[in-house]
C-alpha positions in Angstrom: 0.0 0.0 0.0 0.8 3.6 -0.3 3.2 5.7 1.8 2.7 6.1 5.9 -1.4 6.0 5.0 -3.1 9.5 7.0 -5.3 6.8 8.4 -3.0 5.7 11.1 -0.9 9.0 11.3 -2.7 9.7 14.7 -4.3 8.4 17.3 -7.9 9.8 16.9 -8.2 7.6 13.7 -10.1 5.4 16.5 -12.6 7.4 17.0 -14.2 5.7 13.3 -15.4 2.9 15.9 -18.5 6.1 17.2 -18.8 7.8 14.0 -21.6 6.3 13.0 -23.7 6.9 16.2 -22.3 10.4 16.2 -24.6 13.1 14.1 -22.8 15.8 12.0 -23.9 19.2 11.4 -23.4 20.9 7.9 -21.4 18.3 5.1 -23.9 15.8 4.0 -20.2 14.4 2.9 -21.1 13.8 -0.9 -18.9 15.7 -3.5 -20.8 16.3 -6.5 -18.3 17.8 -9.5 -20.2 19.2 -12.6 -18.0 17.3 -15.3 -15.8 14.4 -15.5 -12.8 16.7 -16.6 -13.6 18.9 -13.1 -13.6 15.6 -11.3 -10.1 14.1 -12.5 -8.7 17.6 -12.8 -9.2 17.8 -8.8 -7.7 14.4 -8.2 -5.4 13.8 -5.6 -1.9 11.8 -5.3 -2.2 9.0 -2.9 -6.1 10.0 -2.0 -8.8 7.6 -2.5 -12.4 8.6 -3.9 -15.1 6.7 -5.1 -16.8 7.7 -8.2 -20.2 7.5 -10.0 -21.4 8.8 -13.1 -24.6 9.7 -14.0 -26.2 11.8 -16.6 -28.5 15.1 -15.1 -31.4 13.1 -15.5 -31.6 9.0 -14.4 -35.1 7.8 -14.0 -34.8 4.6 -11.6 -31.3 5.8 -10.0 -32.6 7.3 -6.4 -32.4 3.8 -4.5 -29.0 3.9 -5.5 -28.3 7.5 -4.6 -29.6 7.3 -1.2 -27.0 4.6 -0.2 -23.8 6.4 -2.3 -24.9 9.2 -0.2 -25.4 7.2 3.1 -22.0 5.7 3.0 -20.2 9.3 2.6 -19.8 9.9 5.5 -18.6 6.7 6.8 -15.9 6.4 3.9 -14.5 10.1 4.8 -13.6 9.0 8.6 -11.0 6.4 6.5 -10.0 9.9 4.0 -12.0 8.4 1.0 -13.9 10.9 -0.7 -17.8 10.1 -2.5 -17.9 12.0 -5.5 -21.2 12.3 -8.2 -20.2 12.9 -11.2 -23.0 14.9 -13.5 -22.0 13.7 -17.2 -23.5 15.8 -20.1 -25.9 14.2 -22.3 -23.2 14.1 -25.6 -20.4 12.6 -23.5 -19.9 8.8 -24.3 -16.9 8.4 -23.2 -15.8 4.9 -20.8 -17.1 6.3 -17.5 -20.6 7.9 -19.0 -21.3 5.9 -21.6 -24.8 5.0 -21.7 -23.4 1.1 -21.2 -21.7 2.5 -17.5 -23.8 5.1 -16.3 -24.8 4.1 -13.1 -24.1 0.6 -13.8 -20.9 0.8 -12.2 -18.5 3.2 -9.1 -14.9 3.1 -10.1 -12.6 3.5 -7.0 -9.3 5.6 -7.7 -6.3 6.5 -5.7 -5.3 9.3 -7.1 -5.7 8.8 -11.0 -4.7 5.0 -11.1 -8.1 3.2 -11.4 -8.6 0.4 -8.3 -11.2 -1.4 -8.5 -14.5 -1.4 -11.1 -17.9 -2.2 -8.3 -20.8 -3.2 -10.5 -23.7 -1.1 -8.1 -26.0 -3.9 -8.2 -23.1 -5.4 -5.1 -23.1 -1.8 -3.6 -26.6 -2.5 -2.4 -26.0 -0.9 1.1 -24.1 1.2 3.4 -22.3 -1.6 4.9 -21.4 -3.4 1.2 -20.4 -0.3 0.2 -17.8 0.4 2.8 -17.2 -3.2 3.2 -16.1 -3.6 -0.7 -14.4 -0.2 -0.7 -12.0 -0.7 2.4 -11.0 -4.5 0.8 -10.4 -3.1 -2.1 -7.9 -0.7 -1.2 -6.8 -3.3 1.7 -6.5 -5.8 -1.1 -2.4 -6.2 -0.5 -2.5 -6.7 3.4 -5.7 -8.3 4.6 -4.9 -11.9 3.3 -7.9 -13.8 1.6 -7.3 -17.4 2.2 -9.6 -20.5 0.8 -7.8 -23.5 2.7 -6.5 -24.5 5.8 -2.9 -25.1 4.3 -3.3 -21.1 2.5 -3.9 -20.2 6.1 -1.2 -22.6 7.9 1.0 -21.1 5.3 0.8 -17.8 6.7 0.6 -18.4 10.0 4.3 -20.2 9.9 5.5 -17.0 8.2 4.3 -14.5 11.1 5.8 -17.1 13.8 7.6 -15.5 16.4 7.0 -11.7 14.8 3.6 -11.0 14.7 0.3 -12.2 15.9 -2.7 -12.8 12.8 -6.5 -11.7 13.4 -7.9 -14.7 11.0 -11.8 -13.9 10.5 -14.7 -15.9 8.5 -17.6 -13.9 6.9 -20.5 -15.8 5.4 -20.5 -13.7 2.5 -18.4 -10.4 1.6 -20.5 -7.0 1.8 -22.3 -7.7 5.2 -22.2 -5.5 8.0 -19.6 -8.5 9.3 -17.4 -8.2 6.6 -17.7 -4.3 6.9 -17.2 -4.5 10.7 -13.8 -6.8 9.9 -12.9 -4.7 6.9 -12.8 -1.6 9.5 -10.6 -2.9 12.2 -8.4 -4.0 9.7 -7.7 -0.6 8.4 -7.0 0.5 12.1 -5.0 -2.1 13.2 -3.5 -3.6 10.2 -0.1 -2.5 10.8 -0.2 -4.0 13.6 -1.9 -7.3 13.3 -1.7 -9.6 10.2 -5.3 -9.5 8.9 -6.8 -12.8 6.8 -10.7 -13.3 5.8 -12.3 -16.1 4.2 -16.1 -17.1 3.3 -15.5 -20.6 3.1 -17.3 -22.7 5.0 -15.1 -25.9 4.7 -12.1 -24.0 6.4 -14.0 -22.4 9.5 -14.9 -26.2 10.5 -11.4 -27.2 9.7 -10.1 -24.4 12.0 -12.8 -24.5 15.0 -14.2 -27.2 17.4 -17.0 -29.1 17.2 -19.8 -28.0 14.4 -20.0 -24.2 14.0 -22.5 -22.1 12.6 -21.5 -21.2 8.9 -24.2 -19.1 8.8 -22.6 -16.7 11.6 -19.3 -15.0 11.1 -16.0 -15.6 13.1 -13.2 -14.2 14.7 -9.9 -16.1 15.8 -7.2 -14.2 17.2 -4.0 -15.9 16.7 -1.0 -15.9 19.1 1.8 -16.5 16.6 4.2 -13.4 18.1 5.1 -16.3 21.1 4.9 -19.5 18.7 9.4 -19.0 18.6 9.5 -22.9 17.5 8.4 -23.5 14.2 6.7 -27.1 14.8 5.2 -25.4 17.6 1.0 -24.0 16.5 -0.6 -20.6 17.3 -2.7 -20.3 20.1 -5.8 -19.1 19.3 -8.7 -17.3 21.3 -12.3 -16.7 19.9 -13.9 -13.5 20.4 -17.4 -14.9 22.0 -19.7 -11.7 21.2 -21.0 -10.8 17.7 -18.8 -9.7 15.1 -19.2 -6.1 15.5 -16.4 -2.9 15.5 -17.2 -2.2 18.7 -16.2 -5.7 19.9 -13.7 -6.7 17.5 -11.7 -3.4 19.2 -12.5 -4.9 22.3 -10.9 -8.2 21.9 -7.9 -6.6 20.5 -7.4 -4.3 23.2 -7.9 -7.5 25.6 -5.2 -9.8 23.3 -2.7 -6.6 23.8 -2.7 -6.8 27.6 0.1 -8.6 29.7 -1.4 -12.1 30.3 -0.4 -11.6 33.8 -0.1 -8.6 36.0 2.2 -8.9 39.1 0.6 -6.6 41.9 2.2 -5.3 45.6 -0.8 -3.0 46.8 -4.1 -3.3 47.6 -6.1 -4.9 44.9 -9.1 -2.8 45.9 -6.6 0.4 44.4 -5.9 -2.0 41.4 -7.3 -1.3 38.0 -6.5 -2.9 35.0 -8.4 -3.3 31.4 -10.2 -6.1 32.2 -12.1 -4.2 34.7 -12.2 -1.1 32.8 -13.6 -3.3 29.8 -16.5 -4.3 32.2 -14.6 -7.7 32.7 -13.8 -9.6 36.4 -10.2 -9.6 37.3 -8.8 -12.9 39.2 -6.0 -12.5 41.9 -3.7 -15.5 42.9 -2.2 -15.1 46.5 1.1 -15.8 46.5 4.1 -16.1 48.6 7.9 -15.9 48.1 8.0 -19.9 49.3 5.9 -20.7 46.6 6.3 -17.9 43.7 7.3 -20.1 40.8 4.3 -22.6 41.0 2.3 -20.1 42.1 3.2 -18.1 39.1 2.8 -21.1 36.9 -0.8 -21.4 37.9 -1.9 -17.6 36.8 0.0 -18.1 33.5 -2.1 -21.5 32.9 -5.3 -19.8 34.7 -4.9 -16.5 32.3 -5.0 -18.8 28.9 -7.9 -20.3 29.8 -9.5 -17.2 30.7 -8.7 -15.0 28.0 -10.9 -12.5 26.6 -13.1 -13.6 29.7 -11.0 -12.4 32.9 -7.7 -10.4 33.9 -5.7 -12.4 36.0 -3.0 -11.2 38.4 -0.5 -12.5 40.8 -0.8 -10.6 44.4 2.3 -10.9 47.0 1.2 -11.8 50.4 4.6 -10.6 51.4 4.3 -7.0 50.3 0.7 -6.6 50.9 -0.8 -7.2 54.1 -3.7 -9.2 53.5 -6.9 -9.4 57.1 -8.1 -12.4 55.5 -7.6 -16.6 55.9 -4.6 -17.7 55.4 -5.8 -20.4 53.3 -7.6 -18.4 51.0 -5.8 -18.8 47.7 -8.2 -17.1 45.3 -9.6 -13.7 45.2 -12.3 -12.0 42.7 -12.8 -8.2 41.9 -15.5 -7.6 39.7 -15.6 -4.1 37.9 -19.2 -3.5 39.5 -18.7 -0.1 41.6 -18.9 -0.7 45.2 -18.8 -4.4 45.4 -15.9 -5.9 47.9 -13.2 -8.1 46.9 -14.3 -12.0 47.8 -11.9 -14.4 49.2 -11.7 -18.0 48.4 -10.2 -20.9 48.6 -10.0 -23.3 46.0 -9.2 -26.9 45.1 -7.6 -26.6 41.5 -7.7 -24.5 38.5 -10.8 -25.8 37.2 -12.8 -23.9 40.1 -10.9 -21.1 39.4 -12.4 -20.9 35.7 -15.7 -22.2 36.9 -15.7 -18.5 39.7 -15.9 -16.7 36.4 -17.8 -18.6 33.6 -20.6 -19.0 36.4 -21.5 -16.4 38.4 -23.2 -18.4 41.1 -19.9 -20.4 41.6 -19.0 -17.6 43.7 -21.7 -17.4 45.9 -22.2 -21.1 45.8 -18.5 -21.1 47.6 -19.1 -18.8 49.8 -21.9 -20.9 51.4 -19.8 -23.8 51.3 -17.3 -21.8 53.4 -19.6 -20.4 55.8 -20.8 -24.0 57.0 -16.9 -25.4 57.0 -16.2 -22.2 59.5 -19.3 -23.0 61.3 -18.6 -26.8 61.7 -15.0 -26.0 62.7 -15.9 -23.4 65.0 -18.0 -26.2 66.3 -15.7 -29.4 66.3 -13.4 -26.3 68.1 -15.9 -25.9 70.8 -16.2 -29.7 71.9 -12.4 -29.7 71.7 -12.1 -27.0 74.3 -14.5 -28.9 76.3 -12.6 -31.7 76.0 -9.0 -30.2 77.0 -10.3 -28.4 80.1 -11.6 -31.4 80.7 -8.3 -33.2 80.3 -6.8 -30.6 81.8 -8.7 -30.3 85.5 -7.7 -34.4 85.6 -4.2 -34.1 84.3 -4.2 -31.0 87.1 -5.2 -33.2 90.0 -3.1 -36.4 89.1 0.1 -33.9 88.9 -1.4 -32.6 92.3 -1.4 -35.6 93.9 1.3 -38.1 92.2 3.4 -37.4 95.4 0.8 -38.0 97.9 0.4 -41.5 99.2 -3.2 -42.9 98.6 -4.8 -44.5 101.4 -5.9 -48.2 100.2 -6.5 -49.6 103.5 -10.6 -50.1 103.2 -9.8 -51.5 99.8 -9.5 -55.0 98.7 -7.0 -55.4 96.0 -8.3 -58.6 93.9 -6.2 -60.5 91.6 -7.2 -63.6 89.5 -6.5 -66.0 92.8 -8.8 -63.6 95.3 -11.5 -62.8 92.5 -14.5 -64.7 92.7 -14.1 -66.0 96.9 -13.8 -62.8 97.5 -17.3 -61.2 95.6 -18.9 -64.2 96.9 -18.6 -63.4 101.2 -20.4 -59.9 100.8 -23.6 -59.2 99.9 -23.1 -56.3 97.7 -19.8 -55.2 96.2 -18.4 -52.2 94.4 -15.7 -53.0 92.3 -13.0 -50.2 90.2 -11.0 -51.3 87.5 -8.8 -49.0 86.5 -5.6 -49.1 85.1 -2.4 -47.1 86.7 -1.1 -45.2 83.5 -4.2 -43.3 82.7 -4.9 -39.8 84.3 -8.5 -40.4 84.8 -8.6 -44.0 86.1 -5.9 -42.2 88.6 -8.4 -39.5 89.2 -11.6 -42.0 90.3 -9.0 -44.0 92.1 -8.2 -40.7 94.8 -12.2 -40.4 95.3 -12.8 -43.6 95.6 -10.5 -44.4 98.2 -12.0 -41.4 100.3 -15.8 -43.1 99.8 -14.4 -46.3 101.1 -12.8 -44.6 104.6 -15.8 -42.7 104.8 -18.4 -46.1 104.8 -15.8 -47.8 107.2 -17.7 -50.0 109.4 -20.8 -49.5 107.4 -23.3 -52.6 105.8 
């Protein structure tokens, strides 16, 4: 293509993705020149324009007229020019010969004709920008027809570049337009490649897809360094529109993790300035390299979906569990920050593709806490418990029991000796245990104190 383009001198070029909900005052943005000699005399080096020719009078031609004039607008946000062309009634020359006369729009850059549209295919606003823009973008958005055209290209851009690889049903659709568009933005940056056949989307996509719907694939090929190694790819999983094809790009040029040290409730990034969740992993300098390990496999399987960042325990002091290993900011105002703990990585995408994961979590938590803090209780019980014996046999392992008024029995003495009494109260107990040691102090007092007694 021609020279630095205008369209990507500066930065406002963006603001193409609002034009068309923004109304203009004054322009209608349709040049009309009087003659074809005015027209081509006015002609500029390197600038695009889109011609028609039509006599002064063209019964049947207003259909057309009303979409030429539609699309004006649109086309000047790119710098190309909609020009009517008024072509006297004795001129038969090529462009207003009775043959062409608004049977065709010629597309020029400067003088050198581009592209010849028959207006029967410029049926529309969006075919008419749609067919324009490819035109012109003929020699950098790539039009591919099979898998090994597109694996071809894909190998070339390995390790340098990243491809946006899009399929479009048919070409002039407000799809097409909507690709055509974001190419001419961002095609310096990314490798652009469109087909319509329906053979190589299923080739290039899981399962059975809708041919009748268009598709985007953005394609990692920047990191693929080994050559045997594929692309990475990530759909775009809204409509194929500007506003989200922007959206997915600007989501594909963000790190794939963000390190934090502050409080995440400060911490913005695009995910949640894009309306999208951001995931934190906790981490510790013990544990950094898994722990970084998991975000980086966490982030690819949430991509497009969720920001993911790594937050140091050690540099940010955290009032929550220790265990919690998870945490979830979603870019709704006023909302707090929830802390989880989770099992594996699969939860982890689960929190964001469901939203009632979280708060199905959050119960499960609230019941674990409540059962521990129960299981706690009884185990409190239990040591005081343990403790007031263990207290009294430390008490009293120096003090000499008195076992007078009791019989010690033994296998020999056992059963004569149960047999002269009437009634008996026998303690087995065993000597190494604190509480049989315990009984053993109170019931040697109850035996002095029924001395003598039936």
């Amino acid at each position: 293509m021609s020279a630095p383009r205008d369209r990507r001198v500066s930065s406002l070029v963006f603001l193409v993705f609002c034009a068309s909900s923004i109304p203009r005052c004054g322009s209608a943005g349709l040049r009309q020149e009087p003659s074809p000699q005015r027209y081509f005399s006015a002609l500029e080096a390197g600038r695009a324009s889109l011609a028609f020719f039509t006599p002064s009078v063209s019964p049947g031609a207003q259909p057309f007229l009303e979409q030429i004039e539609s699309s004006a607008e649109a086309l000047q946000d790119y710098g190309i020019s909609v020009v009517k062309v008024n072509c006297p009634k004795e001129d038969v020359s090529r462009y207003c010969g009775k043959e062409n006369a608004l049977r065709k729009a010629f597309l020029f850059r400067g003088t050198l004709l581009i592209r010849e549209f028959p207006t029967d295919a410029l049926f529309d606003v969006n075919s008419i920008v749609a067919n324009v823009l490819f035109a012109l973008l003929f020699n950098e958005v790539k039009y591919v027809e099979t898998l090994a055209d597109l694996e071809n290209i894909e190998n070339v851009l390995k390790g340098k570049s990243n491809m946006v690889f899009a399929y479009v049903p048919a070409t002039g659709t407000a799809e097409h337009r909507a690709v055509m568009e974001a190419a001419f933005v961002y095609g310096t940056i990314h490798q652009f490649v469109l087909t319509t056949e329906a053979a190589l989307l299923k080739a290039t996509s899981h399962g059975d897809p809708d041919v009748a719907s268009a598709w985007l694939l953005f394609c990692h090929c920047q990191q693929a360094t080994d050559p045997a190694q594929p692309c990475r790819r990530t759909a775009l999983g809204q409509p194929l529109t500007l506003l989200n094809i922007h959206r997915h790009l600007k989501l594909m040029g963000a790190p794939l993790v963000t390190e934090v040290a502050e409080d995440p409730e400060k911490i913005s990034t695009v995910h949640l300035q894009l309306g999208l969740p951001l995931v934190f992993i906790l981490s510790q300098k013990e544990t950094y390299e898994a722990d970084r390990r998991t975000a980086e496999f966490v982030a690819w399987q949430l991509l497009g979906k969720a920001g993911v960042a790594l937050l140091s325990r050690d540099l940010v002091d955290l009032n929550v569990l220790h265990r919690s290993n998870v945490a979830l900011k979603t870019p709704d105002e006023g909302m707090p920050i929830q802390y989880l703990v989770l099992e594996d990585t699969d939860e982890v995408v689960t929190l964001v593709e469901d939203k009632n994961k979280v708060k199905q979590i959050q119960e499960d938590e609230q019941e674990e806490e409540e059962e521990e803090d129960e299981d706690k209780k009884e185990d409190n019980n239990q040591d005081i418990q343990d403790d007031q014996v263990v207290e009294a046999v430390s008490r009293d392992k120096k003090r000499q029991l008195s076992l007078e008024q009791i019989l010690i029995l033994t296998e020999e003495n056992f059963h004569s000796s149960l047999s002269e009494a009437a009634q008996t109260v026998v303690l087995f107990y065993a000597s190494w245990e604190a509480v049989s040691l315990a009984v053993l102090r109170s019931y040697s007092e109850v035996a002095d104190h029924l001395k003598g007694k039936e």
